[in-house]
Structure formats: C-alpha cells, structure tokens
C-alpha positions as CSV (number, residue, x, y, z in Angstrom):
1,X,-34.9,13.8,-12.8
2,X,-33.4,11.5,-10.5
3,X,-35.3,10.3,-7.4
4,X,-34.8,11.0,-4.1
5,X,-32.0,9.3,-2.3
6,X,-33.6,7.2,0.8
7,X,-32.5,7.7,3.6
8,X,-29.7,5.8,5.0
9,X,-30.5,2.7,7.2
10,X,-29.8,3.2,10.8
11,X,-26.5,1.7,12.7
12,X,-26.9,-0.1,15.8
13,X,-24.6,1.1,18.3
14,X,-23.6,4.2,16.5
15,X,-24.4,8.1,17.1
16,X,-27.0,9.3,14.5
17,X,-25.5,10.3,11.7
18,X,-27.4,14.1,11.3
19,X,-27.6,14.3,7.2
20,X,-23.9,13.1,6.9
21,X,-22.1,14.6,3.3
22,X,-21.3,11.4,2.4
23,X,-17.8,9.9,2.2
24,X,-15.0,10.9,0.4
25,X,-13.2,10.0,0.6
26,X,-2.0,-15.9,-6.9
27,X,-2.4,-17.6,-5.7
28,X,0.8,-15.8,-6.8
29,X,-0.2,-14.5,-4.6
30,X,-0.4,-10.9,-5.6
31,X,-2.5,-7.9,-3.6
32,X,-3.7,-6.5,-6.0
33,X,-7.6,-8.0,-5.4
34,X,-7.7,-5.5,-3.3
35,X,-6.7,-2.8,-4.8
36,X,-9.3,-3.8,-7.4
37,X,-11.8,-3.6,-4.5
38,X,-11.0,-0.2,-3.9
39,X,-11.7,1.0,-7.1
40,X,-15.5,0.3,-6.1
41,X,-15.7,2.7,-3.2
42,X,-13.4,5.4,-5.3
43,X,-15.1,5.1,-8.2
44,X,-18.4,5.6,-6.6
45,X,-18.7,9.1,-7.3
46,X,-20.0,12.3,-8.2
47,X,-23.5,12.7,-6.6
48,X,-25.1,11.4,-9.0
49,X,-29.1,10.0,-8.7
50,X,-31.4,6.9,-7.8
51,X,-32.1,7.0,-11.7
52,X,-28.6,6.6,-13.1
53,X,-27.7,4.2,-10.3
54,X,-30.8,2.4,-9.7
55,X,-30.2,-1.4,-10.8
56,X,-26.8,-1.5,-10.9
57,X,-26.9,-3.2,-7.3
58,X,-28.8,-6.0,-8.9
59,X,-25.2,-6.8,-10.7
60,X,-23.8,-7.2,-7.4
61,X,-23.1,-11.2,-6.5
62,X,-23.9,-11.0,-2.8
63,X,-22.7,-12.7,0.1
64,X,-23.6,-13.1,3.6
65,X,-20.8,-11.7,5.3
66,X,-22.4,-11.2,8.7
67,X,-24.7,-14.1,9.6
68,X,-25.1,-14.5,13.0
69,X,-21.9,-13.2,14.0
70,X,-21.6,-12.2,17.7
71,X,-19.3,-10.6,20.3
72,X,-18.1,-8.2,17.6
73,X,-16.3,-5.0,18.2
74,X,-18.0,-1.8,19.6
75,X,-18.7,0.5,16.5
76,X,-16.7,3.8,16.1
77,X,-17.6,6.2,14.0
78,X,-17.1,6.5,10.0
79,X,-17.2,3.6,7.6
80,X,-15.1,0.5,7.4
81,X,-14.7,-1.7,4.7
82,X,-13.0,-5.6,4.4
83,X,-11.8,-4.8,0.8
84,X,-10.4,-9.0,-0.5
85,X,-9.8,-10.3,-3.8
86,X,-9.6,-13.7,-5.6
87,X,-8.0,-14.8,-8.8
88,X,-11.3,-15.1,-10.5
89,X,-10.3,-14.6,-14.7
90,X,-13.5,-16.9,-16.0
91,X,-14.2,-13.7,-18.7
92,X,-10.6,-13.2,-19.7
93,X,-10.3,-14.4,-22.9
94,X,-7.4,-17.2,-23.9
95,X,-5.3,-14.0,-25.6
96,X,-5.0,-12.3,-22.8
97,X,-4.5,-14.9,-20.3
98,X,-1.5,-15.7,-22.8
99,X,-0.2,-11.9,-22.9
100,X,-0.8,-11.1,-19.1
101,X,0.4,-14.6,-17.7
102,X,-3.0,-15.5,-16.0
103,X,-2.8,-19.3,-16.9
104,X,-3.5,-22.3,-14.6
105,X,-6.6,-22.8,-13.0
106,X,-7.9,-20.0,-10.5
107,X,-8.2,-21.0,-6.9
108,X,-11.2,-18.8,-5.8
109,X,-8.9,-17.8,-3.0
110,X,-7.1,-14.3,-1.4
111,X,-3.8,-13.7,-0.6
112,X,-4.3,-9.7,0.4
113,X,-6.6,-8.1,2.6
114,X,-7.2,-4.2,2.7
115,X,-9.0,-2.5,5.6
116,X,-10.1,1.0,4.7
117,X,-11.7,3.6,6.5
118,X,-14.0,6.1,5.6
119,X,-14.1,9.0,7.9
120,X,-17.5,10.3,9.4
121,X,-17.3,13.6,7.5
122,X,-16.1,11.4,4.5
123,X,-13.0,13.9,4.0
124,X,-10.3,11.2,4.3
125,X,-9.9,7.8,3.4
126,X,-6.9,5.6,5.1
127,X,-5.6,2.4,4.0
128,X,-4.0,-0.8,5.6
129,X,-2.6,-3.2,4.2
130,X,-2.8,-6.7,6.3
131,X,0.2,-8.9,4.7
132,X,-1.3,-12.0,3.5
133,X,1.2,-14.0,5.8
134,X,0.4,-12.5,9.3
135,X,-0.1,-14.9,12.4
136,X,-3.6,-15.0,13.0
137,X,-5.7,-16.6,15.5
138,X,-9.2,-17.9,14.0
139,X,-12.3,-18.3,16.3
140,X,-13.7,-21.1,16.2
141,X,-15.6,-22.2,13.4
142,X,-17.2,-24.6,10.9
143,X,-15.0,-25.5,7.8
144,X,-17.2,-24.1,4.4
145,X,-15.8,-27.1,2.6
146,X,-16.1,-30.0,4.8
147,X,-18.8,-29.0,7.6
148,X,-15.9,-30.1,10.3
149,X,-16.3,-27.9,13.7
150,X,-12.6,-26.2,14.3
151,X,-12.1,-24.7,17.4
152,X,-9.5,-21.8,17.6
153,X,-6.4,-22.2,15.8
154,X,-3.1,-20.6,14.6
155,X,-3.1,-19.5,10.7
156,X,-1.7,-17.4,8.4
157,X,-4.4,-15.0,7.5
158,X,-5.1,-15.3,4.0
159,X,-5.9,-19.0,4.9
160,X,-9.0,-17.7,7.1
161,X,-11.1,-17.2,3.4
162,X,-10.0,-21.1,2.3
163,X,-11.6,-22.6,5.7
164,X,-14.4,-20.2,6.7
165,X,-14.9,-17.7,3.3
166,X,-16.1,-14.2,3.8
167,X,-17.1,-14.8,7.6
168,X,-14.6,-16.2,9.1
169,X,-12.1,-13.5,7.2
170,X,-14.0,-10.8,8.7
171,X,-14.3,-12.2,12.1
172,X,-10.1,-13.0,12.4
173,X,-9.7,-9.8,11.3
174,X,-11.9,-7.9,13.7
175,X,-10.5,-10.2,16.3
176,X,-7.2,-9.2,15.2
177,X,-7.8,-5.1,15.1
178,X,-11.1,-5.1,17.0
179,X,-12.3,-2.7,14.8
180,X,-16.0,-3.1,13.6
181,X,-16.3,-3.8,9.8
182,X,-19.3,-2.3,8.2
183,X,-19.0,-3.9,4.5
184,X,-17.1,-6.5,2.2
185,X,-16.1,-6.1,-0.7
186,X,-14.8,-8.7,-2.7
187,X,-13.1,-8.9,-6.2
188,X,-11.0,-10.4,-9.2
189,X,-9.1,-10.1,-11.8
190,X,-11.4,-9.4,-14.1
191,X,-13.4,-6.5,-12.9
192,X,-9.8,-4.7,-12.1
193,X,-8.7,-4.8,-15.6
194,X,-12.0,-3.9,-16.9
195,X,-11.9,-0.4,-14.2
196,X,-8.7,0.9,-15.5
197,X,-9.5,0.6,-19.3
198,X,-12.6,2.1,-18.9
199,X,-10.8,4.8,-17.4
200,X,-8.8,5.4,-19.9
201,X,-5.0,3.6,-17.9
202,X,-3.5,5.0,-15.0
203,X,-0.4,6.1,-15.0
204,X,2.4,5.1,-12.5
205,X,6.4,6.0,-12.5
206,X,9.4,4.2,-11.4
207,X,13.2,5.3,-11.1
208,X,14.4,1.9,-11.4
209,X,13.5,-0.6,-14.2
210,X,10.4,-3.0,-12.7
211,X,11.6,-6.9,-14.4
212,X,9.3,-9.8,-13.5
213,X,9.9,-12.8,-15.4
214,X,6.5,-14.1,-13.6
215,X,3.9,-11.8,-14.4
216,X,6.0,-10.2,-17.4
217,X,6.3,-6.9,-16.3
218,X,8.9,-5.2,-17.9
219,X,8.7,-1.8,-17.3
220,X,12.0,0.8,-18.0
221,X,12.9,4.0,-15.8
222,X,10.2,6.5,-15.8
223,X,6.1,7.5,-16.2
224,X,3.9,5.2,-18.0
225,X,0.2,4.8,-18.6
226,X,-0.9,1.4,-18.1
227,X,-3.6,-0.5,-19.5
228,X,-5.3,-3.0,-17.4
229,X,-3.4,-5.8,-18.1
230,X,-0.2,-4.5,-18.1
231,X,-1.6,-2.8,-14.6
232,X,-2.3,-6.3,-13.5
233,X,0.9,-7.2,-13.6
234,X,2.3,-4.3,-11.9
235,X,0.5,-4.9,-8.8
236,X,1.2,-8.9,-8.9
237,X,4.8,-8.8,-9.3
238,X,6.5,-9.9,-6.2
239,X,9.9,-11.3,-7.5
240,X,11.3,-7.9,-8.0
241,X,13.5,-8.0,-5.0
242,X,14.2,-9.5,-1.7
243,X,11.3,-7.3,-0.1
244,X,8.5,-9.7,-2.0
245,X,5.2,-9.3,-0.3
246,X,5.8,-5.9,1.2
247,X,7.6,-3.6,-1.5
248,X,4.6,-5.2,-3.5
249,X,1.8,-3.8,-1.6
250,X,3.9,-0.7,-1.3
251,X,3.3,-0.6,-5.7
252,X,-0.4,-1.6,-5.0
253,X,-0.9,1.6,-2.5
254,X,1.0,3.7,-5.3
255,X,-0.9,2.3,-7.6
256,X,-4.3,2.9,-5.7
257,X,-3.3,6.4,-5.1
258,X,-2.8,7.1,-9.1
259,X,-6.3,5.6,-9.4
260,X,-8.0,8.0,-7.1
261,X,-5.7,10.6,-9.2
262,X,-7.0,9.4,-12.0
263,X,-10.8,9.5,-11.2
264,X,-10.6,12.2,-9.8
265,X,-9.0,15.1,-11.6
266,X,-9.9,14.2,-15.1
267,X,-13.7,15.0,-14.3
268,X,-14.4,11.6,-15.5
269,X,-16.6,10.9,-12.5
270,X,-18.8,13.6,-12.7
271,X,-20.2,12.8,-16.2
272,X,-23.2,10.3,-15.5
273,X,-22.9,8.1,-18.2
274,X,-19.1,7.9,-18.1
275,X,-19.7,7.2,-14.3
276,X,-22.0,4.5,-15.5
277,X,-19.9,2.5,-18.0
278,X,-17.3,2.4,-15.2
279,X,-19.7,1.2,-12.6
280,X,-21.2,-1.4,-14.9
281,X,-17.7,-2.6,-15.1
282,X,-16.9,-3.3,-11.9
283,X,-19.7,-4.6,-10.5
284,X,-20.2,-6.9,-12.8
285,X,-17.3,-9.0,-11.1
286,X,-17.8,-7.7,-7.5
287,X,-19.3,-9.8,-4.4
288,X,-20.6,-7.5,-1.5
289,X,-22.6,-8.3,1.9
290,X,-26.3,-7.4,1.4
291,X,-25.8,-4.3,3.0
292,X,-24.0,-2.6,0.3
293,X,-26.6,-1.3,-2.1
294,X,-27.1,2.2,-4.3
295,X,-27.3,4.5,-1.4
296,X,-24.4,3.3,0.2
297,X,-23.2,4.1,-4.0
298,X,-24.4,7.3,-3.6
299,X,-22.9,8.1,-0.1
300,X,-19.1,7.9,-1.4
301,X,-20.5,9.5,-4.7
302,X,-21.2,13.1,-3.2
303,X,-17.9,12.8,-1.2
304,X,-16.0,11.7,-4.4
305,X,-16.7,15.2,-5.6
306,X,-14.2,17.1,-3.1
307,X,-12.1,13.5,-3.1
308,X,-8.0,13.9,-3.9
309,X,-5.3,12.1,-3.6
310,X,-4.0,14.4,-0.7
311,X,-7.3,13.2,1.4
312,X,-6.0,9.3,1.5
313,X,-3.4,7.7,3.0
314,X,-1.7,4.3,3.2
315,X,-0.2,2.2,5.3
316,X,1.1,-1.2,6.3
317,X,0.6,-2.9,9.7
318,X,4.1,-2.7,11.0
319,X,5.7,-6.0,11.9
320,X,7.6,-7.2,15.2
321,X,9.0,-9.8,13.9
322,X,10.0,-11.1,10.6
323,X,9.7,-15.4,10.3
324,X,7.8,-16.1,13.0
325,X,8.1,-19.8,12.7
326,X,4.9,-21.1,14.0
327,X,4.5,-25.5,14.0
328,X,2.4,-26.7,11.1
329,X,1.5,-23.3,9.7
330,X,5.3,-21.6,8.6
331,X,7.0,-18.9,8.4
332,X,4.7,-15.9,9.1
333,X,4.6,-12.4,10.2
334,X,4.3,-11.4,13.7
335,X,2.5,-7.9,14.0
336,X,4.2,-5.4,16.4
337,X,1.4,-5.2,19.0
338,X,2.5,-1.4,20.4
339,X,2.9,-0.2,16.4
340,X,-0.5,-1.8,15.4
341,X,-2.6,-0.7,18.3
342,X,-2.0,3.0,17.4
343,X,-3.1,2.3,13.9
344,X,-6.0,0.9,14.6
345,X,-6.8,3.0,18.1
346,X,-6.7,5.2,15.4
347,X,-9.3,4.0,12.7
348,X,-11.9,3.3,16.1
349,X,-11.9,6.8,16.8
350,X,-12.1,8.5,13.6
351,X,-8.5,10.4,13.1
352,X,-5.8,10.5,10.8
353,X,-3.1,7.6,10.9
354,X,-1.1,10.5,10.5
355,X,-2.6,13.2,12.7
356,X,1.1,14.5,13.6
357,X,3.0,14.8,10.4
358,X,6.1,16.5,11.3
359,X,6.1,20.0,8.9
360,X,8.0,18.8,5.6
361,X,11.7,19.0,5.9
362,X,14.0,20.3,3.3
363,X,13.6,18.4,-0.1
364,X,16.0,15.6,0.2
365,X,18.6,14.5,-3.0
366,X,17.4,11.7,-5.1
367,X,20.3,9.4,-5.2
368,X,20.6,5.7,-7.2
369,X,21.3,3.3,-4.0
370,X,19.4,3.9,-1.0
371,X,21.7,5.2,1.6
372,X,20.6,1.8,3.8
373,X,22.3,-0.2,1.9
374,X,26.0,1.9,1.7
375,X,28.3,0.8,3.9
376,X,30.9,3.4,5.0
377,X,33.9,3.9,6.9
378,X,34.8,7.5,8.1
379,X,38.3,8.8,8.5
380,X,39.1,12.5,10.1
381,X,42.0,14.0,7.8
382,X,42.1,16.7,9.9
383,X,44.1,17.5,13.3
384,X,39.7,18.8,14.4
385,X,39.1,17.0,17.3
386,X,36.0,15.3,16.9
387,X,35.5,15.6,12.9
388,X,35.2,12.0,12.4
389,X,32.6,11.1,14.9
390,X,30.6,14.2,13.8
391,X,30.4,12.9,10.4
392,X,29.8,9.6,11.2
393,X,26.9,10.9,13.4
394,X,25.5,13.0,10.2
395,X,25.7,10.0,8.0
396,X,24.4,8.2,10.2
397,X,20.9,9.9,10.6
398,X,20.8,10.2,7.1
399,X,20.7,6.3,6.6
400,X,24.3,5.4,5.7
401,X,25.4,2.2,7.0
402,X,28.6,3.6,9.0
403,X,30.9,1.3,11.3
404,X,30.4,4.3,14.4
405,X,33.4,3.5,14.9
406,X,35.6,7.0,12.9
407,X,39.1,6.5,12.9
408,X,42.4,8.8,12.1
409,X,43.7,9.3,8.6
410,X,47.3,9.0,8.1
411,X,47.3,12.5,6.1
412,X,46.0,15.0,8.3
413,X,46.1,17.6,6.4
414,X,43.3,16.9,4.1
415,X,41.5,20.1,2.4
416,X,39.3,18.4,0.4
417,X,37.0,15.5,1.5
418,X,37.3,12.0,0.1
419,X,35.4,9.1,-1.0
420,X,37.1,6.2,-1.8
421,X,35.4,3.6,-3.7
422,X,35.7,0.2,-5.4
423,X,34.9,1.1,-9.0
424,X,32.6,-1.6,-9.0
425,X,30.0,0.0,-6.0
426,X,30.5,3.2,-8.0
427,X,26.9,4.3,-8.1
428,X,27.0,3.6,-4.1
429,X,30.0,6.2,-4.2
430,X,27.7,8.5,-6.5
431,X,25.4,8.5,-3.7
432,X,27.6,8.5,-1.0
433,X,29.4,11.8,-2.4
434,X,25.9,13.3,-3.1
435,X,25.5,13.8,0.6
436,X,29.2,15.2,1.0
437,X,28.8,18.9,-1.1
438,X,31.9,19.4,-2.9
439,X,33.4,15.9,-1.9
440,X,36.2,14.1,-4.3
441,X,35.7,10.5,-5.9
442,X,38.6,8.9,-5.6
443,X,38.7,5.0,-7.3
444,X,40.5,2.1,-5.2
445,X,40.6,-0.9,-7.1
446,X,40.2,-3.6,-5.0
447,X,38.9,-2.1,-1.7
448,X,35.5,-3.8,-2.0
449,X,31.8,-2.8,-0.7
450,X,32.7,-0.7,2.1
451,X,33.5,2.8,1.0
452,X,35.6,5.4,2.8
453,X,35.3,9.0,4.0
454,X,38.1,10.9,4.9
455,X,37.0,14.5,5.9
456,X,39.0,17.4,4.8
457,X,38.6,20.7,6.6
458,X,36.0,21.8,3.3
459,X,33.3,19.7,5.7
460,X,30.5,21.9,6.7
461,X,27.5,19.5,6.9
462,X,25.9,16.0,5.7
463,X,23.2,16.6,2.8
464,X,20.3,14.6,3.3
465,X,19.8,12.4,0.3
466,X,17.0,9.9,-0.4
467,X,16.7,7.0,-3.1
468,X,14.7,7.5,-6.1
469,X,12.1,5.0,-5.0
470,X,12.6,4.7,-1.5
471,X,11.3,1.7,0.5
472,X,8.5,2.0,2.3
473,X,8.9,0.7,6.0
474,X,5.3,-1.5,7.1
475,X,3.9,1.0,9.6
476,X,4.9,4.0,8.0
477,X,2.1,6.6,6.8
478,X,1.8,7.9,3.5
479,X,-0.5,10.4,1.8
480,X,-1.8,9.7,-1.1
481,X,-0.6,13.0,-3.3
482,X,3.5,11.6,-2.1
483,X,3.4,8.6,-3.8
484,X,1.5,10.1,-7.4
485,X,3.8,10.8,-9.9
486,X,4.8,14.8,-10.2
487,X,3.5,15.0,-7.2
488,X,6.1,12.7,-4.6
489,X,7.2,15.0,-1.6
C-alpha cells in the first residue's frame, strides 16, 4: 500500500491552501526545451503513492534556483513554474545524432522560456511563451562564469541563463512579469525524446507540407504519429517561413497540447508502472530547484486525472514592436506593455487568459492561402449604390487585403460575381472565391498578384473563410482542445 502523502510545505505570503485537489492541470535555437519541461508537470499524473514515487526525486539534478533572492514579487495564488531547456544530447547515441541533425557541440544554453501556471483548484493550466529574443532588463548581478559584478543592463532574454544561469533567468523574468515563480524546471534534448517514445509518439497534423532542410523535417499534408526524434525536429524547425521564432513556438504549443492529449486520454497515466517508466524517463535528464520533490509529483498527479486538453491554454506575449534595435545587443523584441500586463494581471490573480471567449462563431471555410496575404480590388458591376464599399467592408473583416478604395465596373450589368485572377495566384483566387458563394473564376493572364472582384447583383454576403493552419498572432489565447488534431474549432 502506498504511504501517506506528507503534507505539503507551507508558502510564505500565500493563503493556506485547505487540502487543495492538487493541480491539473539551438542554439538553433529551437523552443522546444520547454516543451520538454512540460511534459514533467503533465506527465505527473494519476494519484498515484509515496511507494511508486518514492526515489524518483533522487534522479532529479538539482539546482539552487532561489538563493538569496530578494524584493521578489507578492505571491498570488496557484502554482507557477520557470519551464527552460538546453541542448544537452550527452546520451544520444552517434546514430541518432546523424538521423535527427543534433551534431556540433551543445552549448549548455536556452533559447525558449515557458511560464506556466497552475491554477489553485488545479483545473486549468495556461501557457506563455517568452520569445527567446525579447528586450530584457537584468538586475544586477554576478557573472556565473567569470565572478565579474554587472550592474543592470539591456539583453535579450535568453542571454540572462549564459551570464547568471538559473537565477538570474528567474529574477529578469519575474522583474519582467512580476509574477512570483514557485519552481524551475529545466531540460534537454534527451529527456524529451525519451518522454514521447515511452509514450508511445504523439501525433500532430499539418495542412501544408512542414520542409526544414536544418533539422530534416520533412513532413507531407496531414496527421502523423511522431516518434521522438522525428518530434524533435518538429518543434526545432524555425526556417519554415518568414515567421521563424514565433510560428515555431506556435508548433511547440500544438505540439504540447497533443502531448497532454496523449497522456491523457489513452489511460496511460493511470497505470502505475506505465506512469513509472515515463517518469524514470524524464527525470533522469531534468534539473529542478530543491523544492520540487514527490509530493509536489503527487500534487499535479491527482489533478492529472480530470486533466484535458480543453483545461490548458496557450499563449504568446504579444509584441509592440518588431526589431527593436537596441546598441550592442540587436535586433530584439519589444513586448507590448498594455497587451502583456493583462496576461500576466491575469496569471497573479488566478483566472483564465481567456476568461471572456466570445461564444464560437459559425465554423469558418478552410481555404489554401490565408486571406492576409490576398490582395484584392473590388469593382461594383451593378447600378446598387454602395455595392462596392459593402463588399469591400465584408472582405475586409474577413482578412482580405482590399485597397478600401471600390471602384465602378465598366459593365454594370453584372448578374454574376467575378474574380479575376492571374493564373499564377490561382490558389489565392480559390480562396478568394471561397468567401464569394456562387462567384465565377475568371483567368487574366498577366494581371499579376492583386485579384479583382466585380459584384454582380447574385451578392448576398461575404463567407467567412479561414486558412488551413492559420497563424497564430503573439497575444492571442488558445485552448488546448483547438489546436489537437480532430478536434481544431
């Protein structure tokens, strides 16, 4: 029988927790440490004892995250965890270091920070990713390499680990969110591969084909069960378009989201020794502060077993301002200070990132090109006053790229709407037509990018049409059961 689980060690500054439930929930250069990190916390599960947990802790490398630290944010209420990864790959053997592109020599340091909270009645679980490139401000601080006192300086911040490790991490990025962390968790590549292949892969889709000639990913059109490696690589790429840095952490939330899926709904987690194998796995490659021990284990355990993908959600820290040039540091990224308050306002006092979802609206058309990248020009071929600027506005608020500016066609006696299109953006004319029921595609050789509308009197209303895989904007909230595939909103 397994022992009784102690009781959990006091908080100062917090209310007394009365017999909480327990939670539920690179350098390329690449997130995904932290997405590792979070399998920890997810896979912690299934209320399950002292006696099939006790000792694992002792696999845990720890660090002193929290020496002497001061002036620290006041604490809120729920959990909050630093979750940080390096490229550590000592125990990947030669093979796979071949097959997965993981040569060159590690440099023990984190490009991709993830700050999740754990509600107080450890129902929800909401992520935020901090881009490895945003302007930070360090406290001063003593250099872990060279013993050199720095005062206060600018940074990007995944260059906080490389100067101060662990502690000077956490205390940029409190300074930065003033929220309170409770625990750090800290991973590589290693124990991330080793998660997914004890469970078994986790599958991920993709409506257009995923080609990274850096990590070799090379993934077609639709749903596939990856392994770790190959999972590896799906949450390093970052040369799969212009977004770099953010559509990836975009794939490492989807990715983390099919994880919790996966754990969760296969009943994996509540079979002890199944539970067991997995944990060995991970912690094996894991560093934690000293304060993350079995019952903390057990905690997210007994939430795990009500945990689902529709109780998490993810986010990115929305950004002001793109290349923020900043002397002797680079290019970086300037947080929005209005947008980011709310987040984190919100993670201080316990509620949803997303505690006023608007109800769902009508299920929107998948379409090839996103409609933010169609450029259109709209024509009224009507003698309907006003036809043109109402279409305009309707494509508009759907995301087409329209000049506002509708003019007169020179046949006004158009029945049938029109889209004109360069046979070369013809799958931008696909879409474009998708949001105009019952519209005609017309080829113009020669006319170029921009396509053209002309409204016939058959025009009732704009259809709202999404792409496939639509971007994710930094700052915008997701839940975790929208982003898992078969189950997308």
């Amino acid at each position: 029988m397994p022992s009784q689980p102690r009781s959990p060690r006091p908080r100062t500054g917090r209310r007394p927790a009365a017999a909480p439930p327990a939670v539920r929930r690179r350098r390329p250069r690449w997130g995904l440490r932290a997405v590792t990190a979070l399998s920890v916390t997810v896979l912690a599960a299934a209320g399950i004892g002292h006696a099939v947990l006790s000792g694992l802790d002792a696999d845990i490398t720890r660090v002193d995250a929290f020496k002497d630290m001061k002036n620290r944010p006041r604490a809120g209420d729920g959990m909050n965890v630093l979750l940080v990864g390096t490229d550590g790959r000592d125990r990947i053997t030669p093979e796979e270091k071949r097959r997965f592109r993981l040569g060159g020599a590690p440099c023990h340091c984190t490009d991709t920070i993830m700050l999740v909270h754990l509600s107080e009645d450890r129902e929800r679980a909401s992520v935020v990713s901090l881009p490895r490139d945003s302007y930070a401000m360090t406290p001063a601080h003593t250099d872990q390499t060279t013993g050199e006192q720095h005062h206060g300086h600018p940074i990007k911040l995944n260059a906080a680990y490389a100067e101060g490790g662990p502690q000077l991490t956490i205390r940029t990025v409190e300074s930065m969110t003033r929220v309170k962390i409770d625990h750090y968790l800290e991973v590589d590549f290693t124990s991330f591969m080793k998660t997914v292949d004890v469970l078994g892969g986790v599958e991920v889709c993709t409506a257009q084909p995923l080609k990274d000639s850096y990590t070799g990913l090379d993934l077609p059109p639709g749903t596939h069960r990856l392994g770790g490696g190959q999972a590896l690589q799906y949450v390093r790429a970052r040369h799969l378009d212009g977004a770099s840095d953010l559509s990836r952490m975009k794939r490492q939330q989807r990715f983390l989201a099919a994880l919790i899926d996966r754990a969760t709904s296969s009943g994996l987690l509540l079979n002890p020794l199944k539970f067991r194998d997995v944990t060995q796995a991970v912690l094996g490659s894991v560093r934690a502060d000293e304060g993350f021990g079995t019952d903390e284990l057990l905690s997210l355990g007994r939430a795990m077993r009500s945990f689902s993908p529709s109780s998490s959600e993810f986010t990115t820290v929305p950004i002001g301002q793109m290349g923020f040039a900043v002397k002797g540091v680079g290019s970086t990224l300037k947080w929005d200070p209005v947008a980011s308050k709310r987040i984190f306002d919100a993670l201080r006092e316990d509620k949803p990132l997303a505690a006023h979802r608007p109800p769902p609206a009508a299920p929107k058309v998948q379409v090839p090109v996103d409609p933010k990248q169609i450029r259109v020009q709209v024509q009224n071929g009507t003698l309907t006053s006003g036809l043109g600027r109402r279409v305009d506005d309707q494509l508009a608020a759907t995301g087409f790229r329209t000049t506002k500016a509708p003019l007169n066609a020179k046949d006004r006696e158009v029945v049938r709407t029109v889209v004109l299109y360069d046979p070369r953006w013809d799958r931008s004319a696909q879409s474009l037509a998708a949001a105009l029921p019952g519209s005609e595609l017309r080829p113009a050789k020669g006319q170029g990018p921009l396509l053209k509308v002309i409204a016939g009197a058959d025009f009732k209303a704009v259809r709202g049409v999404r792409a496939a895989e639509p971007p994710q904007e930094p700052g915008a909230v997701v839940r975790g059961d929208e982003v898992v595939c078969g189950k997308q909103a």
